[in-house]
N, C-alpha and C positions, 0 to 999 in steps of 0.2 A: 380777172378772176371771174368764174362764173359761179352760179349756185345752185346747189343740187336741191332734190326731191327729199324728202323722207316720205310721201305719200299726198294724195291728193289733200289733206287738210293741213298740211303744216310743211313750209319751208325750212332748209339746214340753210342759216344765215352762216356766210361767210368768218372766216375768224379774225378778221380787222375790224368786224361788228362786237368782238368781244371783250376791248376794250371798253373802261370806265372814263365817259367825260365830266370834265365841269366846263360850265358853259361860260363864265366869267371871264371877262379880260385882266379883273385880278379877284386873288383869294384875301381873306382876314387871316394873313399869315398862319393858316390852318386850322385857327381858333373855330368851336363849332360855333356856329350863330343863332342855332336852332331856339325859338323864342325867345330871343334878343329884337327888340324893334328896330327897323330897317328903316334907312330913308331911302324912298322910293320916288322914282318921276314916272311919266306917264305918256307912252307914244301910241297916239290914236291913228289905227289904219285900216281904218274898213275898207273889205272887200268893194269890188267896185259893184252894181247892178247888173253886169254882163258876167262877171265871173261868180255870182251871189248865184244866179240863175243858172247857172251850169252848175255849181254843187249841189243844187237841190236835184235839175234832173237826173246825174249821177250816183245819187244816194237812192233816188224810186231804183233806177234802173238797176243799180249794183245789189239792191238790198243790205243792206248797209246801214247803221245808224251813222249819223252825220260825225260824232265827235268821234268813229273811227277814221272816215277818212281826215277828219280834223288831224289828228293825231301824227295820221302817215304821213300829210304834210308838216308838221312842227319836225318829226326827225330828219325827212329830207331837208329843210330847211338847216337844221343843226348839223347838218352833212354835207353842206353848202358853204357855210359859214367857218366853222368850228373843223370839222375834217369827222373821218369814217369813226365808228363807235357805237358805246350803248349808253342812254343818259336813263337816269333816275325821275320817274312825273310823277306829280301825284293829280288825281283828276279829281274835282269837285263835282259833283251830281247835282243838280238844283232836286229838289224832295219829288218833283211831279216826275224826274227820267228816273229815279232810284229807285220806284216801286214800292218807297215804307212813306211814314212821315215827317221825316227828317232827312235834310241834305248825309250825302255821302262821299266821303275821301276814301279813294283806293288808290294803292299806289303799284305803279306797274316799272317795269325797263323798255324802253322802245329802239330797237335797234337804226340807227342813223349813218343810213346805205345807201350810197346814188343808184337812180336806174341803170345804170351799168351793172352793175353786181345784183339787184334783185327790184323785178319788173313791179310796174305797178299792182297787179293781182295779188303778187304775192307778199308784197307790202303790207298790202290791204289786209291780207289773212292772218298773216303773224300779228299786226297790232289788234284784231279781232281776238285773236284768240288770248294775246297778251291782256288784255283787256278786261274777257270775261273769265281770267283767273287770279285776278287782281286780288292781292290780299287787301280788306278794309279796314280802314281808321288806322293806319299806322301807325308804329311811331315816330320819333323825329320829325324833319322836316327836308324834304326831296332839294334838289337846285332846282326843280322847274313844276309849276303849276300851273294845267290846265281847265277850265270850265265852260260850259256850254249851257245856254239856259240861263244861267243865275243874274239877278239884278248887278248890272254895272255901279264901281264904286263912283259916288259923287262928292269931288271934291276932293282932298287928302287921303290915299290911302292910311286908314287905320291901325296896318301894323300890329302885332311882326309879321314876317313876309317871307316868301321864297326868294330864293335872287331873282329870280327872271319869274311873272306869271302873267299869261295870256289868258285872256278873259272876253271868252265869243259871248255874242247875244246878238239877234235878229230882232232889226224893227225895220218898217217900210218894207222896200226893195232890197236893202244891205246887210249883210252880216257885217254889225260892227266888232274892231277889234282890239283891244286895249292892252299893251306889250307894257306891262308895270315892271323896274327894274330898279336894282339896287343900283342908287348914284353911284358909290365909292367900288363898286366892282366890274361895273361898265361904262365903255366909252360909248356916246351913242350916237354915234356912225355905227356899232356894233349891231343895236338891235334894230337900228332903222334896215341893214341889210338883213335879219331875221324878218323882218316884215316882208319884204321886196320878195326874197326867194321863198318865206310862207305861200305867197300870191301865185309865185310860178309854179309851184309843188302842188296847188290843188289842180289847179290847170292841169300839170302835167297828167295825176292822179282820177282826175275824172272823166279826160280823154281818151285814157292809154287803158283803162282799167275792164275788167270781166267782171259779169256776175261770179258772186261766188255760189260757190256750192255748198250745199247744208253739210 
């Protein structure tokens, strides 16, 4: 399947992209869980120093904020893992990238489509633009939460929780990364492979990618 144009700022994603996923290797028998506390475990995978340093040159080069291409990679990865589709995120802002003075949750759809079907450019531009029309403070609670910026949890997550929430933050040389998951809904051989092809997806994406155009 290939993927057409609507115009230089916006890709027509494919319609195997139009599906709903949940990312879970199982459900709470449908039940919603939204502000129910979660037990949660914790898989630490930071970027390596060689791939930390190519997302940074990628993001000067691409113009790009970093949690978009962040982003591109979590749906490739989810498209890797899981199969083709659109998942539900919600992204956390630490207060100093949100431009007010308080953190911000906006929650978007991020279409989760291999580089066969829509290259990395245009990857890049859809979750941009999905991005910056993000409705804020949602309700409910997404299957997947992403953050860039904000202080890493120490210790227990606190709870309640997404089923799955990835949680970047940069110290030293490494973008550290923190894959927080609901126990009783993943197996984890599950998200240690969300990590592995998270890895290969920037790579891929900061390799393969174009500036974008305003």
């Amino acid at each position: 399947m290939t993927v057409a144009y609507a115009g230089e700022s916006e890709a027509v994603l494919p319609t195997a992209a139009s599906a709903t996923l949940h990312v879970a290797d199982y459900e709470f028998g449908g039940v919603d869980t939204a502000g129910i506390a979660v037990d949660m475990h914790r898989l630490e995978a930071p970027l390596s120093p060689v791939i930390t340093a190519e997302l940074e040159g990628a993001v000067e080069y691409l113009g790009v904020d970093v949690e978009v291409l962040l982003i591109a990679a979590l749906g490739r990865a989810i498209e890797r893992v899981i199969g083709p589709g659109r998942v539900a995120i919600d992204v956390a802002a630490a207060k100093e990238r949100s431009g007010g003075g308080l953190a911000v949750v906006r929650r978007l759809e991020v279409a989760c489509v291999p580089a066969s079907e829509v290259e990395a450019t245009a990857m890049l531009r859809t979750v941009r633009t999905a991005l910056a029309a993000a409705a804020a403070n949602p309700s409910g609670v997404a299957d997947v939460m992403f953050s860039y910026g904000m202080a890493l949890i120490d210790g227990e997550h606190p709870g309640p929780a997404h089923t799955l929430e990835v949680r970047a933050s940069r110290s030293g040389e490494v973008l550290n990364l923190d894959w927080w998951y609901a126990r009783r809904q993943f197996e984890p051989y599950t998200v240690e492979e969300f990590a592995e092809q998270f890895s290969f997806a920037v790579i891929e994406l900061a390799s393969e990618a174009m500036p974008l155009a305003d």
